[in-house]
C-alpha positions in Angstrom: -33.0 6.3 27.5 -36.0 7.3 25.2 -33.8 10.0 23.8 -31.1 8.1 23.1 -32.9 5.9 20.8 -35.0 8.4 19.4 -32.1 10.7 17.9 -30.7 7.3 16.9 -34.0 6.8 15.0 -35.1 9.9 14.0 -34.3 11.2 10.6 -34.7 14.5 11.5 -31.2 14.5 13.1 -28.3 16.6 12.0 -25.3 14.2 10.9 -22.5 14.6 8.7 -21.9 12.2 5.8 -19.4 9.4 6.8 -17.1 9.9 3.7 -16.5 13.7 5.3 -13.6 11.8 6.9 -11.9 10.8 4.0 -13.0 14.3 2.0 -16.3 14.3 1.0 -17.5 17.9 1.5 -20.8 17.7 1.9 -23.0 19.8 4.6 -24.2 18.2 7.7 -27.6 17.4 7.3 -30.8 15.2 8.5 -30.4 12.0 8.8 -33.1 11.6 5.6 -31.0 13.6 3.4 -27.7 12.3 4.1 -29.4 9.0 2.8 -30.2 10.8 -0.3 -26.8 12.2 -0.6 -25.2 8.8 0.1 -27.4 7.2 -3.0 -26.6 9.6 -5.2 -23.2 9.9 -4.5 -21.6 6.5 -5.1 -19.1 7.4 -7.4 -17.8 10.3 -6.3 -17.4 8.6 -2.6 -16.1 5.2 -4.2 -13.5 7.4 -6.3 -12.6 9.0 -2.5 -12.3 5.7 -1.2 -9.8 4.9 -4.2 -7.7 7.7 -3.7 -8.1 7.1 0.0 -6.6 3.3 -0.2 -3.6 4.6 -2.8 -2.9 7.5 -0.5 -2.7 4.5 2.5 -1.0 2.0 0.4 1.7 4.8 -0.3 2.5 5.2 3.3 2.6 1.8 4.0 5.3 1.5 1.3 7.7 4.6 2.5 7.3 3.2 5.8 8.3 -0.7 5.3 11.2 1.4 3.5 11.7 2.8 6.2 11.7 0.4 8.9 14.1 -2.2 5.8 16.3 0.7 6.4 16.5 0.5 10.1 16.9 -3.1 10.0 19.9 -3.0 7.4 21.8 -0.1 9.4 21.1 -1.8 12.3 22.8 -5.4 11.5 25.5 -3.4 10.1 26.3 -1.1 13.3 26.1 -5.1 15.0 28.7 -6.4 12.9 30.7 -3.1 13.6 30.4 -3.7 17.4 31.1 -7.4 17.7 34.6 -8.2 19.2 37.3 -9.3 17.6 
C-alpha cells in the first residue's frame, strides 16, 4: 500500500497531461512539470476544450438528425402498414 500512495504523491512520476485526450501534444512528464505545463498552458488547452465541445455539439446535432429521421420514416412505414 505504501507504493500506491507514494507514486500518487510523488512528483517525480511520469504522467501525461490530461488535455492529451482531447489533443494536447505534450510529452509525458513528472508530475512537477506537467503542473508547470498545465499553468502555462491555459489558453492553448481552453481553446482545445472549445474546439473539443463544437466538435461534440456537431455530433449531437447530425445525430438528433438522424434519429428525427428514423422517427419520421418510421410513423410513415406505420401508416403504410395499418389495415384498411
Amino acid at each position: 500500500m505504501y507504493m500506491v500512495e507514494h507514486l500518487r504523491m510523488c512528483t517525480k512520476h511520469s504522467i501525461e497531461c490530461p488535455f492529451s485526450a482531447i489533443g494536447c501534444d505534450n510529452e509525458r512528464g513528472q508530475k512537477y512539470s506537467i503542473l508547470s505545463h498545465l499553468n502555462n498552458e491555459l489558453l492553448p488547452h481552453s481553446q482545445l476544450l472549445i474546439e473539443w465541445i463544437f466538435t461534440l455539439k456537431n455530433e449531437i446535432d447530425t445525430m438528433k438528425n438522424k434519429f428525427a429521421n428514423c422517427k419520421l420514416k418510421n410513423r410513415k412505414f406505420e401508416r403504410k402498414e395499418k389495415p384498411l
